[in-house]
C-alpha positions in Angstrom: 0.0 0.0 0.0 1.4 3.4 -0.5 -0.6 6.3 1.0 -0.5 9.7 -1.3 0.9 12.4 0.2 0.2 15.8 -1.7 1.4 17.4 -4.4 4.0 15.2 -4.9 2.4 11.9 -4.8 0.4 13.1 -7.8 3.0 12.4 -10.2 2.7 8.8 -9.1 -1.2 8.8 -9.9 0.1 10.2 -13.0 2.6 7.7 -13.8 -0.2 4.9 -12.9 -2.6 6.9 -15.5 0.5 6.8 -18.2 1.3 3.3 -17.8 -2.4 1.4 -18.7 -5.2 2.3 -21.1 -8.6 0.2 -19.5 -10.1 1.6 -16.4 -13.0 0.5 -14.4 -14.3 3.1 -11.8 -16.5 2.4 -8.5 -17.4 3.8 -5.2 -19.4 3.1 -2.2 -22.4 1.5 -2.1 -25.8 4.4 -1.9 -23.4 6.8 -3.5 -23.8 10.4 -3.0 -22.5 13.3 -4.8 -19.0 13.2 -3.6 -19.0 9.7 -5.2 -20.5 10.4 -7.9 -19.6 14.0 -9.1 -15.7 12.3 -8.6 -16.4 9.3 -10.8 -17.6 11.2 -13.4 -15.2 13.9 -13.6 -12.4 11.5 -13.4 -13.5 9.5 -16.1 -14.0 12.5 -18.3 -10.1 13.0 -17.3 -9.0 9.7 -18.4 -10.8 9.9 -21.7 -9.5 13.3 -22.2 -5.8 11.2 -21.7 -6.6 8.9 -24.5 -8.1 6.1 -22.0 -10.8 3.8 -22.2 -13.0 3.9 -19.1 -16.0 2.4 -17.6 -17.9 3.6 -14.1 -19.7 0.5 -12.7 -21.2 1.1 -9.1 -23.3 -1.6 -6.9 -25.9 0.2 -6.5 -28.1 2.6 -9.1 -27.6 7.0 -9.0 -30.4 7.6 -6.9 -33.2 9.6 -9.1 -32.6 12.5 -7.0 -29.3 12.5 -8.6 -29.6 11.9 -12.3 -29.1 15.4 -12.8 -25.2 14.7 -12.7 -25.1 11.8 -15.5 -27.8 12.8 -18.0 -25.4 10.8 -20.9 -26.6 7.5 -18.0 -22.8 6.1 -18.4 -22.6 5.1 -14.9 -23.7 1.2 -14.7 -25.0 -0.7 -12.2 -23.7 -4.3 -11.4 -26.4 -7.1 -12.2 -27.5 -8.6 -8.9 -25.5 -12.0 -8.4 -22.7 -11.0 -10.7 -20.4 -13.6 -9.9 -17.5 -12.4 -12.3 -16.9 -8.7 -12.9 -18.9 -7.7 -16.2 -16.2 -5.1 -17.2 -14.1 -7.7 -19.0 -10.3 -7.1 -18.8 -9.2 -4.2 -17.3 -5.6 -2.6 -16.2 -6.4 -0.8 -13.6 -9.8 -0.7 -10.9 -10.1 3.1 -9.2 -12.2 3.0 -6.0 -13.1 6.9 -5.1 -14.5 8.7 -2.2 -13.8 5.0 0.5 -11.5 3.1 1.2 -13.0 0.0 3.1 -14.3 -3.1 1.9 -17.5 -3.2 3.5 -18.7 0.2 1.9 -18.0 -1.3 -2.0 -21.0 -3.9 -1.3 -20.8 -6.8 -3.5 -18.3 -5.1 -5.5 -15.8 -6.0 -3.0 -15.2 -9.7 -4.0 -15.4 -9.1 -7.6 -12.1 -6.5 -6.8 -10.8 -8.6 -4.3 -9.5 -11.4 -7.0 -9.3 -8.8 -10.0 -5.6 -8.9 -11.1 -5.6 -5.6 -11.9 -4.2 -2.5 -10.3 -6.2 -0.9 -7.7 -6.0 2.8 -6.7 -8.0 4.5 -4.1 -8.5 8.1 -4.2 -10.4 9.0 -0.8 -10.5 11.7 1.7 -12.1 9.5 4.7 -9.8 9.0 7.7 -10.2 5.3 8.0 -8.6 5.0 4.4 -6.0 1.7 4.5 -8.1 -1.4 4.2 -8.1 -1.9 0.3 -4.9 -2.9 -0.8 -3.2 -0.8 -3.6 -2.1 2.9 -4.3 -3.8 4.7 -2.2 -3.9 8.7 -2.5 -5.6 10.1 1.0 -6.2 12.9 2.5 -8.4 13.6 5.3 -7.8 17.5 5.5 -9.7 17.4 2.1 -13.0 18.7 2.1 -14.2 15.7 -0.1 -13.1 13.2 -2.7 -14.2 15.7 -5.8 -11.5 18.5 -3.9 -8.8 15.7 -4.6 -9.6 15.2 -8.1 -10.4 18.9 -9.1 -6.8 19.2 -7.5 -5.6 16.9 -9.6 -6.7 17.8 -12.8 -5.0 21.2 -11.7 -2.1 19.5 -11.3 -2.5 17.6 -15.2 -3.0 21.0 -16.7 -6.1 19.7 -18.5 -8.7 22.1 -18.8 -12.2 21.6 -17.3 -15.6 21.0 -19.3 -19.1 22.0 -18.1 -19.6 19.1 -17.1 -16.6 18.4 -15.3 -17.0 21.7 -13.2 -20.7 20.7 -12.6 -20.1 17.3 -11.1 -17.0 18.8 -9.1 -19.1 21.6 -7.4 -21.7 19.2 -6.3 -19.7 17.1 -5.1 -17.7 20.1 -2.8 -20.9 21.9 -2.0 -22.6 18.7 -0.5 -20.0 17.6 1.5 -19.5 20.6 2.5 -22.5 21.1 3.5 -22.9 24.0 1.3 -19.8 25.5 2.5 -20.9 25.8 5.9 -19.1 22.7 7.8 -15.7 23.7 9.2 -14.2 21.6 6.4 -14.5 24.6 4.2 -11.5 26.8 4.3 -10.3 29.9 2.0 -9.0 27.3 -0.8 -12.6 25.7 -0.8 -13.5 29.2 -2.5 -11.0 29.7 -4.7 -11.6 26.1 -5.9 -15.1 26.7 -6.2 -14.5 30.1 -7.8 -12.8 27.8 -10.1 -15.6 25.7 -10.9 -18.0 28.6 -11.6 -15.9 30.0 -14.3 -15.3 26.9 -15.9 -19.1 26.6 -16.5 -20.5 25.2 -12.7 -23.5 26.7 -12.2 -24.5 27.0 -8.3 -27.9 28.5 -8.4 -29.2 25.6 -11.1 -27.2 23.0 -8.8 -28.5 23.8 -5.7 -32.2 23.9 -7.4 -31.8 20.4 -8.2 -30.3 19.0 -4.9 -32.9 21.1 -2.8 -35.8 22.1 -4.4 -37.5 19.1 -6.2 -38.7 17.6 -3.3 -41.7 14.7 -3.4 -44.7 14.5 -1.6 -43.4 10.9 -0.9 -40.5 12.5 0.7 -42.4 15.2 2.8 -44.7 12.1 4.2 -41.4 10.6 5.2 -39.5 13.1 6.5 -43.3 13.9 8.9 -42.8 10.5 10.3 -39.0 10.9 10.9 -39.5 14.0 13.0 -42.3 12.1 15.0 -40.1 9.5 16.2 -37.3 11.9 17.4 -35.9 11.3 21.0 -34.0 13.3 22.5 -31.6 12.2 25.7 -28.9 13.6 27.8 -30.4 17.0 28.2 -31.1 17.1 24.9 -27.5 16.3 23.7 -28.0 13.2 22.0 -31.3 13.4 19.1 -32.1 10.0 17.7 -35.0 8.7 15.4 -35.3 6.1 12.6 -36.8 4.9 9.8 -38.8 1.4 9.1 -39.4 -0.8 6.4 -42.9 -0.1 6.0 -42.5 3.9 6.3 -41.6 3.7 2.5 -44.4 1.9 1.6 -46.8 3.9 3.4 -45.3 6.9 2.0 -44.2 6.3 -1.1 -41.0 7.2 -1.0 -37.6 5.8 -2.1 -35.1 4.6 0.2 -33.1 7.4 -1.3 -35.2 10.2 -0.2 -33.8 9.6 3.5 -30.7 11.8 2.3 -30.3 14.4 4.9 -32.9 13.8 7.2 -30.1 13.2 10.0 -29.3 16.8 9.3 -32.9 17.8 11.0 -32.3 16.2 14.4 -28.8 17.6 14.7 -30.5 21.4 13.6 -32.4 21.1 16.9 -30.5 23.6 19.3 -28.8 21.8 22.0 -27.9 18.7 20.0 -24.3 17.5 20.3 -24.8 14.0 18.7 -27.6 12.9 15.9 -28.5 9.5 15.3 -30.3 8.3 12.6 -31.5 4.4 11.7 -32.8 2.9 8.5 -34.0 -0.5 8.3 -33.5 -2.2 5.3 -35.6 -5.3 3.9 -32.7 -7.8 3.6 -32.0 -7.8 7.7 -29.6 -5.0 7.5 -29.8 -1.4 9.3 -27.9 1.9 8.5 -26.4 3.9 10.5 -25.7 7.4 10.5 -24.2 9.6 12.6 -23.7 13.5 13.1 -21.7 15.7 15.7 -20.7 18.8 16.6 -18.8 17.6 19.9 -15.6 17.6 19.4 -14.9 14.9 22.3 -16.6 12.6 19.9 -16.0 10.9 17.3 -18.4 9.7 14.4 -15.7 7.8 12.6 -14.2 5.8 15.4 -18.0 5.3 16.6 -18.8 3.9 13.0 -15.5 1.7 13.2 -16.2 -0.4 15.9 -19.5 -1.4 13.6 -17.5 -1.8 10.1 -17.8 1.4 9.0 -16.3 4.8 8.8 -16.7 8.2 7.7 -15.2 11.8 9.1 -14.9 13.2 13.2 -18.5 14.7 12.6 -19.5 12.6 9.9 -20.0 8.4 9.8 -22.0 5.7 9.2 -21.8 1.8 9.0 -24.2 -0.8 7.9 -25.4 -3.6 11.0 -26.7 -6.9 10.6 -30.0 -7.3 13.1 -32.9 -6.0 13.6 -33.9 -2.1 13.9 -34.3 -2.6 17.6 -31.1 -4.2 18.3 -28.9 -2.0 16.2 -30.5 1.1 18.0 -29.8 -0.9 21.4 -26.1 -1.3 20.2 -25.5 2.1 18.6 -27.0 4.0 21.3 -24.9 2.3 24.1 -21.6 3.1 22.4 -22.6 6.5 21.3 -24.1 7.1 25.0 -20.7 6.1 26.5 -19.2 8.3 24.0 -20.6 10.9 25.6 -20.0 10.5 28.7 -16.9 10.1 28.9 
């Protein structure tokens, strides 16, 4: 494994890029914009370097999303694939993770690939996927790293390019308001803008085409919030049957975790979604700085950033919430 440290290392992702043609691109599983504004810039990088290149994620760009692939070249692998469909390929990027558990059943298919695997990631528990790995936590996300890159390459930026870069840096940064952002998340922004990014008609789509499915759901999320400690610790969840009631896609739960930490007086937000297969998400906010999301999400097999995690549990709802509660409740007590 060799762990990127920047600028320099960058010549060594460049060297990788130089040295094979066939690319096959992935992220986590439920990917966000991060993941997939990154993919898709990068791959319009590569092809713009003469490469052939494929983006193949587990799981589908939530509709939400669409906005950011309209050409609909990110694939989805087939359920069951039991041998990768991209054919032969030289070399396997993984963006915005890098643990196993968060590629789904992509995992195994990279796991025996003989190709060369790079991970390009800003998350702090970056080390588990064996390969080149280029991290850096004090990014504000995964798309910072490649815009910075492409910098780096000299090559100019499309439209499209700057689109799916912004999104990706104004979501994880929460707009620009999480402490992430610094005078450089500007100037890269700035950037962006001038290349043809187009904030107002970005943030539109992100925030402003909301469902009736998803305003049923988000009703029934805010019912079931507890609060604890004083008022320190918010908590609610999601069920199966919520979406059926509603309507809603499983999707639609994106940011709803944001609502319980928004309450004044919250320190920690915790957020539950059951899912149909016996699984349970888990995500976690904070703005304490004596804890930590990501080392809470580790101890479950997942990760994330100091305010920012989540993991997937095997169990019920009512057991992960016994489980996640307890350690987050020690947490904070400490």
């Amino acid at each position: 494994m060799m762990t990127g440290r920047f600028p320099h290392a960058w010549q060594e992702l460049r060297s990788i890029i130089d040295r094979h043609q066939r690319f096959v691109l992935t992220s986590h599983v439920r990917p966000d914009c991060d993941a997939l504004g990154s993919e898709l810039a990068m791959a319009d990088l590569l092809e713009r370097l003469g490469k052939e290149v494929r983006i193949v994620n587990a799981d589908a760009v939530p509709a939400r999303l669409a906005f950011l692939d309209p050409q609909q070249r990110i694939e989805v692998l087939p359920a069951g694939a039991a041998e990768p469909p991209w054919g032969q390929v030289d070399v396997i990027m993984v963006l915005d993770t890098g643990a196993w558990g968060q590629l789904g059943p992509m995992a195994d298919l990279i796991r025996r690939t003989p190709a060369q695997v790079v991970v390009l990631d800003h998350h702090a528990n970056v080390g588990e996927i064996d390969g080149a790995v280029f991290q850096d936590e004090r990014a504000e996300a995964t798309g910072r790293l490649v815009a910075d890159f492409i910098e780096f390459l000299g090559v100019p930026l499309s439209a499209a390019m700057a689109t799916a870069l912004f999104t990706a840096i104004a979501t994880d940064t929460g707009w620009f308001r999480f402490s992430s952002t610094r005078s450089s998340t500007y100037r890269v922004a700035a950037g962006l803008i001038d290349a043809g990014a187009r904030p107002p008609d970005i943030y539109r789509q992100l925030y402003e085409r909301d469902s009736l499915s998803r305003a049923k759901l988000r009703g029934l999320v805010l019912e079931r919030l507890t609060l604890e400690l004083d008022g320190r610790l918010a908590h609610t969840c999601v069920h199966c049957a919520d979406f059926a009631a509603t309507g809603a896609r499983r999707s639609e739960t994106e940011d709803f975790i944001n609502m319980a930490l928004a309450i004044e007086g919250t320190a920690v937000a915790v957020m539950l979604t059951e899912y149909p297969a016996g699984t349970v998400k888990v995500s976690l906010r904070c703005r304490d700085a004596t804890v930590d999301c990501s080392q809470i999400a580790a101890l479950f097999g997942g990760g994330g950033h100091k305010a920012a995690a989540g993991a997937t549990l095997a169990g019920d709802l009512d057991q992960a919430r016994h489980r996640v509660l307890s350690v987050v409740r020690q947490a904070m007590e400490r």
